[in-house]
C-alpha positions as CSV (number, residue, x, y, z in Angstrom):
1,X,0.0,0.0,0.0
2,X,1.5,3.4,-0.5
3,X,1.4,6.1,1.6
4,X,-1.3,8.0,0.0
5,X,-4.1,5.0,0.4
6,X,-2.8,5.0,4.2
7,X,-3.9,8.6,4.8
8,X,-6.9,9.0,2.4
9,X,-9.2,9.3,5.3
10,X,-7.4,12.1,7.1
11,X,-8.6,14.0,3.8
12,X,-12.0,15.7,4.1
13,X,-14.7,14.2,3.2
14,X,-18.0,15.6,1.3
15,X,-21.0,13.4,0.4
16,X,-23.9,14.4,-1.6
17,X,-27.2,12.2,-0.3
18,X,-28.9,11.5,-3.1
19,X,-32.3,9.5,-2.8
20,X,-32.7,5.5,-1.6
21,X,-34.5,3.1,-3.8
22,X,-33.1,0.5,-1.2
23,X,-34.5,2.6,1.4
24,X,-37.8,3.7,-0.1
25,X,-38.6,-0.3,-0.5
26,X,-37.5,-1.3,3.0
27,X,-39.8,1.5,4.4
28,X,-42.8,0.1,2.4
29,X,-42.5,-3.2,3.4
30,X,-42.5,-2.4,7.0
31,X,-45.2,0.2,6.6
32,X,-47.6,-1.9,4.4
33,X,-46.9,-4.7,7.5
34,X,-48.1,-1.8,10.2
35,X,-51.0,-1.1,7.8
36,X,-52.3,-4.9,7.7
37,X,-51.9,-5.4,11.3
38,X,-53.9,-1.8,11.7
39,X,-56.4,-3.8,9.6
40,X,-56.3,-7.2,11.3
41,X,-57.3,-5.2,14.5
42,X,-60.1,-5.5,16.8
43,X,-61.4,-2.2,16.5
44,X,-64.4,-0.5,14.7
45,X,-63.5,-0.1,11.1
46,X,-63.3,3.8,11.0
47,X,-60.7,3.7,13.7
48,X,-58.8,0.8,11.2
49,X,-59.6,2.8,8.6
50,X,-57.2,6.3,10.2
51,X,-54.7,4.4,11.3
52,X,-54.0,3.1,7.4
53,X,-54.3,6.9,6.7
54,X,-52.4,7.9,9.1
55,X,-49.4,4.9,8.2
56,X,-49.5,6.2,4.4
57,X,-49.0,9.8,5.7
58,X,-46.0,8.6,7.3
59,X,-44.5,6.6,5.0
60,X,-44.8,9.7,2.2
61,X,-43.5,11.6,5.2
62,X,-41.0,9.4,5.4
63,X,-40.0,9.1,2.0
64,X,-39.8,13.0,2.0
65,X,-37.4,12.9,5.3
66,X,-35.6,10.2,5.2
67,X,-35.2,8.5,1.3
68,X,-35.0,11.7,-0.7
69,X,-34.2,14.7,1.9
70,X,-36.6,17.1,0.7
71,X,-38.1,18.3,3.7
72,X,-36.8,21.4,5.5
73,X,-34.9,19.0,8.8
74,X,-33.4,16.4,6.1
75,X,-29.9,16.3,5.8
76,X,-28.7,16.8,2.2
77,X,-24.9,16.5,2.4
78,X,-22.4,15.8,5.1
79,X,-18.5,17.1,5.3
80,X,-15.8,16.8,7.6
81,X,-11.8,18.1,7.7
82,X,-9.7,18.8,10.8
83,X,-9.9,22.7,10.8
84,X,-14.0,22.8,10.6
85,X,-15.1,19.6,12.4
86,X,-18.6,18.7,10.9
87,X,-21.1,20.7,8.6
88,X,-24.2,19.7,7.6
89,X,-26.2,21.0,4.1
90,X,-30.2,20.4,5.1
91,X,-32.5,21.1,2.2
92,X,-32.5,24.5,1.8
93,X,-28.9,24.3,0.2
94,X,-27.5,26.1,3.5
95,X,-24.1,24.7,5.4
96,X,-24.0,24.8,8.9
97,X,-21.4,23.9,11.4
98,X,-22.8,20.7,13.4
99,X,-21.7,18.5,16.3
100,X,-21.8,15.0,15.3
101,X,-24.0,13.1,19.1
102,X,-23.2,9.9,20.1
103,X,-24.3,7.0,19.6
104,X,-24.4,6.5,16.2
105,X,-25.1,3.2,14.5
106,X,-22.7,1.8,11.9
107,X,-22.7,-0.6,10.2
108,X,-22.1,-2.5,6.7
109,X,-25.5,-1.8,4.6
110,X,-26.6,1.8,6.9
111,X,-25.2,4.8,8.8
112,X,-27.5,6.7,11.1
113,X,-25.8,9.6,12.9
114,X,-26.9,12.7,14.6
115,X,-26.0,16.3,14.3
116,X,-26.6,19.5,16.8
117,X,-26.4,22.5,14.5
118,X,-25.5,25.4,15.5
119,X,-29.1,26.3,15.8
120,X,-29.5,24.0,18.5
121,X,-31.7,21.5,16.5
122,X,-31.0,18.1,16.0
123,X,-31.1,16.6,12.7
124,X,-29.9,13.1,11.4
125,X,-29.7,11.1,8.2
126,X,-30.3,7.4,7.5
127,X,-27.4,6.3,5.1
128,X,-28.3,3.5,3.3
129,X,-25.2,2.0,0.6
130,X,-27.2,3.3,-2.0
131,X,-26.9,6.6,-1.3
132,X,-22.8,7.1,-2.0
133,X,-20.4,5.8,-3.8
134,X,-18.7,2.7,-2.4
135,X,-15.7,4.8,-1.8
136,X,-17.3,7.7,-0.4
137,X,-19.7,4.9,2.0
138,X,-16.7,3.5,3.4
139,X,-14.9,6.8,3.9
140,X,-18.1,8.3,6.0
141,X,-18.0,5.4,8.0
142,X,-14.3,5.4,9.0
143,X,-14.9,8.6,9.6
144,X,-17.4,8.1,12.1
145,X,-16.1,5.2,13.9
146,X,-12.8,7.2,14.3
147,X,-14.8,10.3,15.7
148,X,-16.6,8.0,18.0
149,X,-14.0,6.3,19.3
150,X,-12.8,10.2,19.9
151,X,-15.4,11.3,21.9
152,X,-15.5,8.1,24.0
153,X,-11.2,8.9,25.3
């Protein structure tokens, strides 16, 4: 190996999240199985009958927030470097310094990490593999399980 693949993940890193087809089919699976057992219920039909509504709200909702990141808390992009720390780019287009919170889950097929922006929010973004690269996936998540292991010393 030379030196340059040793210290490619000291360089900062930049994804662009684009939208989860991977993501967008796991989240309709589990919501069409909350919307048969809303169904399979014991309650009077009109209350069956909202709470299929209300589980296809949520899963466009979701879909919105969490596969695409077009709503106004979804997490666009995500860059790190040593000077800056963390920034986060939600979906108004605007960059904004972040902390990343711990926990955050990592693992092979998904990322799910948190952010305080400077505004004091929270916001976070579910990475699925489909989302990046396979470069720029396993770069985010070295770089997360190096900041993690950061905070915990």
């Amino acid at each position: 190996m030379s030196y340059n693949s040793l210290t490619k993940f000291e360089q900062p890193l930049r994804v662009e999240l684009g939208a989860s087809r991977l993501l967008a089919v796991a989240a309709a699976a589990w919501h069409m199985l909350a919307a048969a057992a809303c169904l399979l219920a014991t309650l009077p039909l009109s209350v069956r009958l909202l709470l299929v509504a209300l589980t296809t709200l949520h899963y466009v909702y979701f879909l919105r927030a969490r596969a695409s990141a077009q709503t106004g808390a979804a997490v666009r992009a995500v860059a790190w470097d040593n000077t800056r720390g963390w920034q986060v780019c939600c979906s108004d287009g605007s960059w904004q310094r972040a902390e990343l919170r711990i926990p955050v889950f990592v693992s092979v097929p998904l990322v799910i990490m948190r952010f305080r922006v400077s505004t004091g929010r929270t916001c976070s973004a579910m990475v699925v593999a489909d989302r990046l690269s396979t470069d720029e996936f396993r770069r985010l998540r070295v770089c997360l399980l190096q900041a993690a292991r950061a905070n915990r010393k």
